[in-house]
N, C-alpha and C positions, 0 to 999 in steps of 0.2 A: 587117924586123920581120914584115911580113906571111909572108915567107916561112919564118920561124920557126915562126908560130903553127902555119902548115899543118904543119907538120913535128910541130909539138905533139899537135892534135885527133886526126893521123894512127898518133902511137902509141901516144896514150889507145883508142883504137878497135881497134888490131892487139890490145891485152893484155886485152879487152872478155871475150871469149870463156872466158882465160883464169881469169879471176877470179871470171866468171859459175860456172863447172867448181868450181873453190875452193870457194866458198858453198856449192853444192849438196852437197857431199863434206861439209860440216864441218856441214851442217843436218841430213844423214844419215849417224849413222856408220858404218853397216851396205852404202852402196852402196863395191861393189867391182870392179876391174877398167874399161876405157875404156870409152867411150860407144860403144853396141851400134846395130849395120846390120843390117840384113836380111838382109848374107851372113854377118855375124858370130856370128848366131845361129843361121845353119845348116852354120856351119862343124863340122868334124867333131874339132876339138878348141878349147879356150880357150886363155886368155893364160896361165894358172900351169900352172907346172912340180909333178906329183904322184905321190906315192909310195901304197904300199898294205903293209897289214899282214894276217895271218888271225886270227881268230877260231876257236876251239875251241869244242866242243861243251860246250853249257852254259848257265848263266844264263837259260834259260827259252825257250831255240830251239836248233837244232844245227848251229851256228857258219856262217862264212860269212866275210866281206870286208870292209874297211873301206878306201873311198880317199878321200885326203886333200889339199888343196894342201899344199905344202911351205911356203909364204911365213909367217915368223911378225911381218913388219912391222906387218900391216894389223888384229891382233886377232882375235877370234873369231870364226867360219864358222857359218852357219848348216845343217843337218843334217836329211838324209832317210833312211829307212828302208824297205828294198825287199824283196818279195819277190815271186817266182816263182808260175807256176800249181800245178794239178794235177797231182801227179808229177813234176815237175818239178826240176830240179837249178838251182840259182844260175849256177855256174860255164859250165851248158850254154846256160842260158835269159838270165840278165838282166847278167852282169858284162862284156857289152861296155859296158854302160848308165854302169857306175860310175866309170873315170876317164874318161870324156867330162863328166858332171856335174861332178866335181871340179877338171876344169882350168878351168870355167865359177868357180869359187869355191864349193864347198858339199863338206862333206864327209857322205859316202853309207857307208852300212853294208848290203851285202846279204845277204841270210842264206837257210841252208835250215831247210827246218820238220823239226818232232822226226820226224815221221810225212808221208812222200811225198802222203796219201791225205787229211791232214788238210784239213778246211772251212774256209768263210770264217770263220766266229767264231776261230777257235783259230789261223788265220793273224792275224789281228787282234790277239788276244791275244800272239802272240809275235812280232807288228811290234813293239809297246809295251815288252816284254820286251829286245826290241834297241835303244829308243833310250835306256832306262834303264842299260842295260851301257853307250851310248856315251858318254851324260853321265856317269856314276857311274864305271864301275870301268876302262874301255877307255885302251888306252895314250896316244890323242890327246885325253884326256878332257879335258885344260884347252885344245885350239884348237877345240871347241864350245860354243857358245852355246846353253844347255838351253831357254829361252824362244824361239826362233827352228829349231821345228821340223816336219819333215812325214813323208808316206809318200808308197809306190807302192808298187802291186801290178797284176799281170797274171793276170786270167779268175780264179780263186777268190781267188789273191792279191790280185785288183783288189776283191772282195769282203770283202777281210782290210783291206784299205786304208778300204773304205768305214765297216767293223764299227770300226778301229784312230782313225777320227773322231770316230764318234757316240760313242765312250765316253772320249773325252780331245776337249772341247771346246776345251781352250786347246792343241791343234797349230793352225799357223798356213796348214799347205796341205795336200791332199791329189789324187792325182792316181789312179784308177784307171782301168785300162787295159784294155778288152774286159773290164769287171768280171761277173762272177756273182755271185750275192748271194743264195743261196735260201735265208736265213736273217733277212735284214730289208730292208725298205725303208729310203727317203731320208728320211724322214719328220722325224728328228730332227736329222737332219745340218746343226750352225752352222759347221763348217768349209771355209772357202773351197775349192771342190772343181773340177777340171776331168776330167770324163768324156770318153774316148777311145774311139771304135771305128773299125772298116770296114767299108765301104759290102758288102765281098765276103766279109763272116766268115759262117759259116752257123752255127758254135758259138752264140756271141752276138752275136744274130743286131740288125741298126737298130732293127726293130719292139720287140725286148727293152728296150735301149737307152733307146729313146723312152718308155716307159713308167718304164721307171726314174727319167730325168732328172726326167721327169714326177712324180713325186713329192718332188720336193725342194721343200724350204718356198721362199715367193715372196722371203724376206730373205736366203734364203743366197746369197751370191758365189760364184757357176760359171758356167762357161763347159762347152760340147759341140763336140765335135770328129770328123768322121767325117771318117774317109782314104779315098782313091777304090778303093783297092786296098790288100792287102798280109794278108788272111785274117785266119784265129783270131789267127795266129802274128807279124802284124806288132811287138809290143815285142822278139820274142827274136834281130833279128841290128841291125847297126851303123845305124838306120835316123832318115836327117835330119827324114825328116816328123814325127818322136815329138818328138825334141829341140826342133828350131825352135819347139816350141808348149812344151813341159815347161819351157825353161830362162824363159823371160820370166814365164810363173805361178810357178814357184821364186824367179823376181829380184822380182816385186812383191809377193807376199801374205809369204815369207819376210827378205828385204830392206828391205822399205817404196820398191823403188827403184819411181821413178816413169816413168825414163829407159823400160822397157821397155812402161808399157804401149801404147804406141805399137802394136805387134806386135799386139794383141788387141781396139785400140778406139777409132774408132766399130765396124769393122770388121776381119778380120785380114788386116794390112798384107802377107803374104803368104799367096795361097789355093793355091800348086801341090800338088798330091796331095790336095787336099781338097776331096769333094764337098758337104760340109755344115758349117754352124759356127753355133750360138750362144754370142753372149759378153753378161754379163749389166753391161753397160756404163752407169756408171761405177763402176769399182771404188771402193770407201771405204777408205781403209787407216788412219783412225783408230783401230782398235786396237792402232795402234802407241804404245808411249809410251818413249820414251829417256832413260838417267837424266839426260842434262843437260838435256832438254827437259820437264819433269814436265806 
């Protein structure tokens, strides 16, 4: 008998873990993919297998990319909209960026602007532009979830990113990247935001940076992030230290997943390539509401 019971506690205990995984999945139905490590997330691709389609000039930007996981088991994806610097081409600049996102779970739409020369405001303006073509009219329009959306942008685009927050309060992340912004401050900005630069960029330059963050209200959710290296130009080739920080702010502020923030808090659980970090610790993710959870 005794030797049963041990046999018993022993496989209540083994399926412990298991069921624990269940709950969490079924309390949230937005977390996607396995429970994330630290090499996981700076793996240079995820668990879903993803395809990509173009985008034509149009709709209120001049077209661009859209990559997508393929998996239609799991329901709808949450969705970021990217764009490039100054002068800058999508293709040349930022779509290494786009299925490494997507195989993480999120489907990304990158796009170029009407005009190479165009400012932060009007990169902004036709971020919004692309995530309306992606919820509305774009061929993966029914595996996006239109309430569970963000942006990125790099140096004006980072600016396009910041402009494409303060004027659409309800996106749920925004991430800009060695942003320029000579158009507005953070002042207004409620969207949970994580600012990136390098320690070695002399375009946009720490000191900029610093003062930037520095005006963001004391309630918004951000996080800062300086790389030790990698110049103006570190978002525009295959580069881990972007990812490893980008995907765990996409998994908690766009997912409500809690798994990740691990990676960002007290402290970030990995600091290699990075000389600086504030994280504005503990995230709130109450603004989440799920219809089966009202």
């Amino acid at each position: 008998m005794a030797t049963a019971v041990a046999g018993l506690i022993t496989a209540l205990v083994s399926i412990q873990p298991t069921s624990a995984q269940s709950a969490s999945a079924q309390d949230n139905p937005y977390q996607r993919g396995p429970d994330p490590t630290v090499s996981s997330v700076a793996a240079q691709r995820g668990t879903f297998a993803t395809a990509e389609v173009g985008v034509p000039p149009g709709n209120g930007f001049k077209g661009g990319k859209i990559y997508y996981p393929t998996d239609t088991s799991l329901g709808t994806w949450a969705a970021v909209a990217a764009v490039p610097g100054y002068t800058a081409r999508w293709d040349a600049e930022g779509a290494w960026m786009g299925p490494w996102l997507a195989s993480f779970g999120f489907v990304v739409i990158g796009i170029d602007t009407n005009s190479p020369n165009d400012f932060d405001t009007a990169r902004g303006t036709q971020l919004l532009a692309a995530l309306d073509y992606l919820t509305r009219k774009s061929p993966v329009r029914d595996r996006v979830d239109p309430n569970r959306l963000g942006v990125i942008g790099h140096s004006m685009g980072g600016g396009g990113a910041i402009s494409a927050a303060e004027r659409r309060p309800s996106l749920k992340a925004a991430i800009p990247l060695a942003p320029f912004s000579p158009s507005q401050n953070l002042s207004t900005l409620r969207v949970p935001t994580m600012i990136m630069g390098a320690r070695d960029d002399g375009t946009v330059t720490p000191s900029y940076l610093d003062g930037l963050y520095g005006g963001m209200p004391a309630a918004t959710q951000s996080a800062f992030i300086e790389l030790t290296s990698g110049g103006h130009g570190f978002p525009t080739w295959g580069n881990s230290n972007v990812t490893r920080r980008t995907i765990p702010w996409l998994k908690i502020f766009l997912d409500n997943d809690t798994r990740y923030t691990q990676f960002l808090c007290p402290s970030l659980a990995d600091s290699s390539g990075v000389s600086r970090s504030r994280t504005k610790c503990p995230y709130n993710l109450k603004h989440f509401r799920y219809a089966a959870h009202p």
